[in-house]
Structures are given as structure tokens and as C-alpha cells.
C-alpha positions as CSV (number, residue, x, y, z in Angstrom):
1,X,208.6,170.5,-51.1
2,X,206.1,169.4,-48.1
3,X,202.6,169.6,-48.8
4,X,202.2,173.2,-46.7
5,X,204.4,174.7,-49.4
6,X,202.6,173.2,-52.2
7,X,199.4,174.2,-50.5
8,X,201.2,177.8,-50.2
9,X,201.8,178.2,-53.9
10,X,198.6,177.0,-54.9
11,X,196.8,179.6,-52.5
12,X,199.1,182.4,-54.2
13,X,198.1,180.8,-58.2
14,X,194.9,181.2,-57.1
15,X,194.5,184.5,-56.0
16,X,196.0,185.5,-59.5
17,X,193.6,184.0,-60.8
18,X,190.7,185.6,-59.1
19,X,192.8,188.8,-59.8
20,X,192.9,188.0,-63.7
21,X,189.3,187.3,-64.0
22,X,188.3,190.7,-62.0
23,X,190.2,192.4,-64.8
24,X,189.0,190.4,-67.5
25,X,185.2,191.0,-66.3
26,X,186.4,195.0,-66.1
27,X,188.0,195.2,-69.1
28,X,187.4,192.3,-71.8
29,X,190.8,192.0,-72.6
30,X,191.5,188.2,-73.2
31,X,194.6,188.1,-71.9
32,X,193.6,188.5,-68.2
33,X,191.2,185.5,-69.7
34,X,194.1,183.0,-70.7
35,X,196.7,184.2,-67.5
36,X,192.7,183.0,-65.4
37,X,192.8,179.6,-66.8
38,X,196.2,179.0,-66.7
39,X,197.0,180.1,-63.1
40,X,193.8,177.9,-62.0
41,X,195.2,175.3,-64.1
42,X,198.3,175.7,-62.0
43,X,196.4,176.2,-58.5
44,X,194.7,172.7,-59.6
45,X,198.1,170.8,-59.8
46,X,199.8,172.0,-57.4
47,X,196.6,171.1,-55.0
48,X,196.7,167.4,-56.5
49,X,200.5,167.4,-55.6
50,X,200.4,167.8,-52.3
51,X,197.7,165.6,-51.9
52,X,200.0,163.3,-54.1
53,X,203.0,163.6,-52.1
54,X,200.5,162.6,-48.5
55,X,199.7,159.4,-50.0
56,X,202.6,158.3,-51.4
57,X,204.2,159.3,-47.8
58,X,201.4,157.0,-46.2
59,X,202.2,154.6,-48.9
60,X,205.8,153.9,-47.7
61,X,204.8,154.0,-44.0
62,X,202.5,151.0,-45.3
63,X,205.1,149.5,-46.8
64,X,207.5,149.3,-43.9
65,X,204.8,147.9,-41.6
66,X,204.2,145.2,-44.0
67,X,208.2,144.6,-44.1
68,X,208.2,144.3,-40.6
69,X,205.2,141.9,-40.5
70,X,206.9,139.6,-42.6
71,X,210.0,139.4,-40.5
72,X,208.2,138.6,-37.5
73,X,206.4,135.8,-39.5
74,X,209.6,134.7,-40.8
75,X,210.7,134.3,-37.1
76,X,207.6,132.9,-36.3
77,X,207.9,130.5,-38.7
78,X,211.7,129.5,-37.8
């Protein structure tokens, strides 16, 4: 999954949550309290995941400008 799909999800989880807790604040029932906390708790991850999945993607760009910096030392060198 890219990061807009991730971003996607979390924007739905989130807006269940905010659903949950209206109900909860109408009505007291603590179920609409725990479905809350565990569709923010979802909404959460799912926003560190695609902030995950960036960096590592940066992180291997990084990593193959570094490889190609050592080849051209490596023929620098020769």
C-alpha cells in the first residue's frame, strides 16, 4: 500500500471514531467508548505507517546514492 492509501484508511478510522464518541457523549453506552479508542488507535498506526513507508523509501534512495558514490571512488582510485 502507498502512503495515499494508508492516509485513506486512516481518514475513514478516524471518522468512526468521531462517529463513536458522538454516540457515546449521546448515549453513555461504553461500547461506542471502546470502538473510540480503538479506531483512533488504528487511525494512529496507520498515520505512522505511511509516514514509515516515506522514510524507509528515502532511506533506499540514500542508499543507492551512496552505492554509486563508492563506485566512482573505486574508479577514482583505480
Amino acid at each position: 500500500m502507498n502512503k495515499k492509501q494508508l492516509m485513506q484508511m486512516a481518514e475513514k478510522c478516524q471518522a468512526k471514531a468521531d462517529k463513536a464518541y458522538q454516540a457515546y457523549q449521546e448515549t453513555g453506552i461504553t461500547r461506542y467508548n471502546t470502538e473510540q479508542r480503538k479506531s483512533e488507535d488504528l487511525a494512529q498506526a496507520l498515520r505512522a505507517a505511511a509516514n514509515a513507508a516515506e522514510d524507509y523509501n528515502k532511506l533506499i534512495a540514500l542508499r543507492g546514492e551512496i552505492a554509486s558514490l563508492a563506485v566512482a571512488a573505486k574508479r577514482a582510485i583505480s
